[in-house]
N, C-alpha and C positions, 0 to 999 in steps of 0.2 A: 557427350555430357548428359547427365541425368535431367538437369533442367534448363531448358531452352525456350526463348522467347521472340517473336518473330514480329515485326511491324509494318504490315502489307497493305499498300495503298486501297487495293482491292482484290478480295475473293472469289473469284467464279466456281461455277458447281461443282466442276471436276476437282480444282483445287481443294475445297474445301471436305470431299469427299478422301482426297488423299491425305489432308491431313489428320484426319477422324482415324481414319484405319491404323498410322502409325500412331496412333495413343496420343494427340494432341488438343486443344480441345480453345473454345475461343474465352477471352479475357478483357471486357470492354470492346476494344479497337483492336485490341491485339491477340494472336495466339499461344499458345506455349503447350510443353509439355514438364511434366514435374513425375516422378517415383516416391517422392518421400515427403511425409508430413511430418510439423511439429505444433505440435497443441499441448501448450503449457508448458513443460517439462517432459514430453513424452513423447517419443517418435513411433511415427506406424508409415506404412506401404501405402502410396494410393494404386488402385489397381482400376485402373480404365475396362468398363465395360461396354457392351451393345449387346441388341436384341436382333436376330434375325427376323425378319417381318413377314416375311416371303413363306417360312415356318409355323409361324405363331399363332397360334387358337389362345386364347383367354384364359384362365380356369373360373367354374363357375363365382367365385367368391369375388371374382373384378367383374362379370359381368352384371353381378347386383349390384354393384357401386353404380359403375355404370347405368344400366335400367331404371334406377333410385331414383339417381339424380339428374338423367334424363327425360324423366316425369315431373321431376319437379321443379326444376329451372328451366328456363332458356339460355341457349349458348350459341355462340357465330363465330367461325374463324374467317382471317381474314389477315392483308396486309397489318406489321405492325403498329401502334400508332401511340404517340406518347401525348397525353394531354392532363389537363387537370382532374378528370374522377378516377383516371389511372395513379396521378402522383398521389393524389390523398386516398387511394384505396392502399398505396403501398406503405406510406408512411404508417395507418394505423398500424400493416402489418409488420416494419419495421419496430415498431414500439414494444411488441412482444416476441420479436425473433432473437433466440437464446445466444447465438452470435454475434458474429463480424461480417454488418451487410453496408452495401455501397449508400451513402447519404441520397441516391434521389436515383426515380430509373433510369435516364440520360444520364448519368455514373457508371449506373452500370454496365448499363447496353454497349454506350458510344463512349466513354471517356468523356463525358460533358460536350461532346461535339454535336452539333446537326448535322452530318452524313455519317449516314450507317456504312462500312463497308461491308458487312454482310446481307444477304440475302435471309431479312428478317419477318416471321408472320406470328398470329398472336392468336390463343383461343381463349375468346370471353364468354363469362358465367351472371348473367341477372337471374336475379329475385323482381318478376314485374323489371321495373323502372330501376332496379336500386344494382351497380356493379359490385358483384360477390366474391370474382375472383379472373386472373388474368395469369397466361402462361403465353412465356416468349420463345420461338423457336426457330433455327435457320435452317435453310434447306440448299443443299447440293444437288448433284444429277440422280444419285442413288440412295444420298444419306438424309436424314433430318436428327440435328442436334439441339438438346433441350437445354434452354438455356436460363429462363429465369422465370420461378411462379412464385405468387403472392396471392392470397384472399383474406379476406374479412374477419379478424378471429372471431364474432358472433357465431360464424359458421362454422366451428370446428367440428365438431360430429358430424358434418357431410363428408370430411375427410376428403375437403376440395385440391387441398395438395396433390393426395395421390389421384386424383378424376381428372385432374388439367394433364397430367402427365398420361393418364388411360386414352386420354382422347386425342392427345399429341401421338402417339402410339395409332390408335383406329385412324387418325387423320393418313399417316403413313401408309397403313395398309392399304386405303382403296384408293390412294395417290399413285401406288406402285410401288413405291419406295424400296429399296431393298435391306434396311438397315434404320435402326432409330440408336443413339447414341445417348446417356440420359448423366455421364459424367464419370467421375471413380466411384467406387467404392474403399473403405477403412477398416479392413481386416482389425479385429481390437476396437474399433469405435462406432457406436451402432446409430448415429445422428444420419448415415450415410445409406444404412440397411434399407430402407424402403427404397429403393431403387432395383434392388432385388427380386421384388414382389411383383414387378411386371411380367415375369415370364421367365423360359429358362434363358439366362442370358452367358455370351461369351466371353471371357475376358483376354487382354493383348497380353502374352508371355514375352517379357522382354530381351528374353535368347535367345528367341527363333523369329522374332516379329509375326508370327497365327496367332489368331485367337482360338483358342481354347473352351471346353464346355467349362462354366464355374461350377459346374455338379464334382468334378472330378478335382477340382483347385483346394489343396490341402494347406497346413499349416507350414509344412516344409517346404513348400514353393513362395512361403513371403518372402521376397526379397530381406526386407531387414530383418528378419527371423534367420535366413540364410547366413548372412553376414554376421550379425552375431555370436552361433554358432561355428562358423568358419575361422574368425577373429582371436574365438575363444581358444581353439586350438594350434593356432599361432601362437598365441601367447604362453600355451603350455610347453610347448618345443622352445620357446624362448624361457622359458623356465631350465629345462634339461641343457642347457646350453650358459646356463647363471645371467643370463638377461632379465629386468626386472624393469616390462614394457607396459606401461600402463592403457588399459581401453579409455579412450574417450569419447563422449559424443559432441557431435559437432553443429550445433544449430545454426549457422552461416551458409548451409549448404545451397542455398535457394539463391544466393546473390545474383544468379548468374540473368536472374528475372525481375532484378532491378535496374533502371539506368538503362543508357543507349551504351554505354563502350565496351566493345568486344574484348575481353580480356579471359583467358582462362584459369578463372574462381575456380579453386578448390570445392565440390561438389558432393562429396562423400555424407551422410550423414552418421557416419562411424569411421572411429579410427582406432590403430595402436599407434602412439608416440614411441619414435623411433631417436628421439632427442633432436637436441640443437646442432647444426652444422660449425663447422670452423669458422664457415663465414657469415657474416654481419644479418641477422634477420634472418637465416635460414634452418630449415625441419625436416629431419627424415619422416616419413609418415608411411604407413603400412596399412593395406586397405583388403577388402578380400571383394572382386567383382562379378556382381551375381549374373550377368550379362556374359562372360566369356569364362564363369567360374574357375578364376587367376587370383591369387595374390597378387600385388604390386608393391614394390618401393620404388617412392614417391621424393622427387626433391621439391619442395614447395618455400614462398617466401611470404614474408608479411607485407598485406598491401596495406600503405600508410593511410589511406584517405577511406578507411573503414566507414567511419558518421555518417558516409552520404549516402551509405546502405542501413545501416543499424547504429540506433541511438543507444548511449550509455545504458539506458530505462531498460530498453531489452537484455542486453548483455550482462546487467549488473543482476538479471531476476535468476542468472546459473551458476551452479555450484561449480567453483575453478577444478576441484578434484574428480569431478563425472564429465566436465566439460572443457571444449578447446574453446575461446569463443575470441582471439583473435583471426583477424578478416584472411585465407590465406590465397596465395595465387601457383599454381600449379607450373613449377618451371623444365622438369623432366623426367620420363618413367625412367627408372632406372633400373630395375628389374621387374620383368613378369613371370610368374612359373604357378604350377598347379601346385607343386611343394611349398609347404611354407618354412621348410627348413631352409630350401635354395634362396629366396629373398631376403631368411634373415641371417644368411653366408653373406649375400651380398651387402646387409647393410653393414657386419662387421667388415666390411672387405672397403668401405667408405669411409665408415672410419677411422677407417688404420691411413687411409689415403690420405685426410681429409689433418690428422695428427704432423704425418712427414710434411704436408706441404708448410 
């Protein structure tokens, strides 16, 4: 699956180390992994990065941040610690943060719980007496994962964001640490682009599971630029063939990182509608996967109990003619091939099945 989500009593280093490398990453209490985003009406790639630390020299332009603001503040890391000049430093920083952030730290950290299950530490920033800025971050045997910073908007020209992130970075280095994890990046969305600025970093290719230099990470390796493209030319052999297969996008994809029940949610954030089956509630669907670069047809069904993932509010904000936005559940591949002629032999070869019975 593209998006997985995992609910682990507790973390240990090596654990948490293994699950950083395969492109996962933590969420409150819990961990997941995700490939696709949807912001607003728009899908993009998240593309999981790290820095190698064991490698890494600065360039000079982060070590004047650094030097700057190491002159002119005091800072101390140290175990994490959630208290009241932390929650009202975050809250002002909540009140200007351009998104969708967690109502209180213990939200976000822990899921409103008092035990951490990660192995959590924090680097604080004063002005004198006055807390200027706070960055949360866990650490494994080899890895450290950056996980939540907030500062003061007064302070924005210190550009305290990216220095809590520099310093979680230098903290790493004379730790030992062999790796600093700082989240995805959003190929198309540049809210995500400073994270880049640390250095040259790698990113996890979801083919091969290595990470990769992002110097050499092109447009043609986005996943959903791939799919797209791939999709397209399905649809054009479905043309040569007088099939008339509509692309759809499918903003449901993420269900699979709602809820505890293990059920196999339909994942894809792109499709071709392959039409309705003979039988009651079910969809051929035709996908292209950038992961074993295959076509598939897909038999999928509707899962009745949508709402208790996605409300009306959401659903109703997409156009039914760019979008599928019934809830679906993945019942079996029915063809794989690297032809997209062969899959879509197969799906007239369903329906013709699907007519006699």
């Amino acid at each position: 699956m593209f998006a997985v989500k995992h609910y682990p009593e507790r973390i240990k280093g090596k654990e948490l180390d293994d699950y950083l490398a395969n492109g996962w990453y933590r969420m409150g209490q819990t961990i997941f992994t995700t490939h696709f985003l949807c912001f607003g009406e728009t899908f993009y790639s998240a593309i999981w990065v790290r820095l190698d630390l064991q490698a890494h020299q600065f360039s000079k332009s982060l070590r004047k941040v650094i030097k700057r603001n190491n002159e002119r503040f005091q800072f101390h890391f140290g175990k994490a610690v959630i208290d009241v000049p932390r929650e009202n430093l975050y809250q002002r920083y909540r009140a200007i943060f351009p998104g969708m952030i967690a109502p209180s730290i213990l939200d976000s950290l822990q899921d409103g719980d008092h035990f951490n299950v990660y192995n959590t530490y924090e680097f604080t920033v004063y002005d004198g007496d006055k807390l200027i800025a706070v960055s949360y971050f866990d650490l494994g045997e080899d890895s450290i994962a950056s996980i939540l910073g907030f500062y003061d908007p007064e302070y924005k020209p210190f550009s305290l964001g990216l220095y809590t992130m520099l310093m979680e970075v230098e903290y790493g280095k004379i730790q030992g640490f062999k790796y600093f994890y700082p989240g995805y990046v959003v190929p198309g969305y540049d809210r995500f682009e400073y994270k880049l600025r640390i250095g040259p970093v790698d990113y996890y290719d979801m083919r091969s599971g290595d990470w990769l230099s992002y110097a050499a990470f092109t447009k043609e390796e986005i996943p959903i630029y791939r799919m797209r493209v791939k999709l397209e030319v399905l649809r054009q052999a479905a043309q040569k063939m007088r099939l008339n297969l509509p692309l759809k996008f499918y903003p449901l994809f993420e269900a699979n990182l709602f809820g505890y029940p293990s059920l196999p949610f339909f994942d894809y954030p792109l499709m071709v509608y392959g039409g309705a089956t003979q039988e009651e509630d079910g969809h051929y669907v035709l996908v292209f996967d950038p992961r074993t670069s295959q076509y598939q047809l897909l038999l999928c069904s509707n899962f009745d109990y949508s709402l208790f993932y996605f409300n009306d509010a959401y659903t109703s904000m997409f156009n039914a003619e760019r979008h599928f936005v019934q809830l679906l559940l993945m019942e079996q591949v029915l063809e794989s091939n690297v032809s997209p002629e062969q899959v879509l032999h197969a799906l007239q070869t369903e329906q013709v099945k699907g007519k006699v019975k």
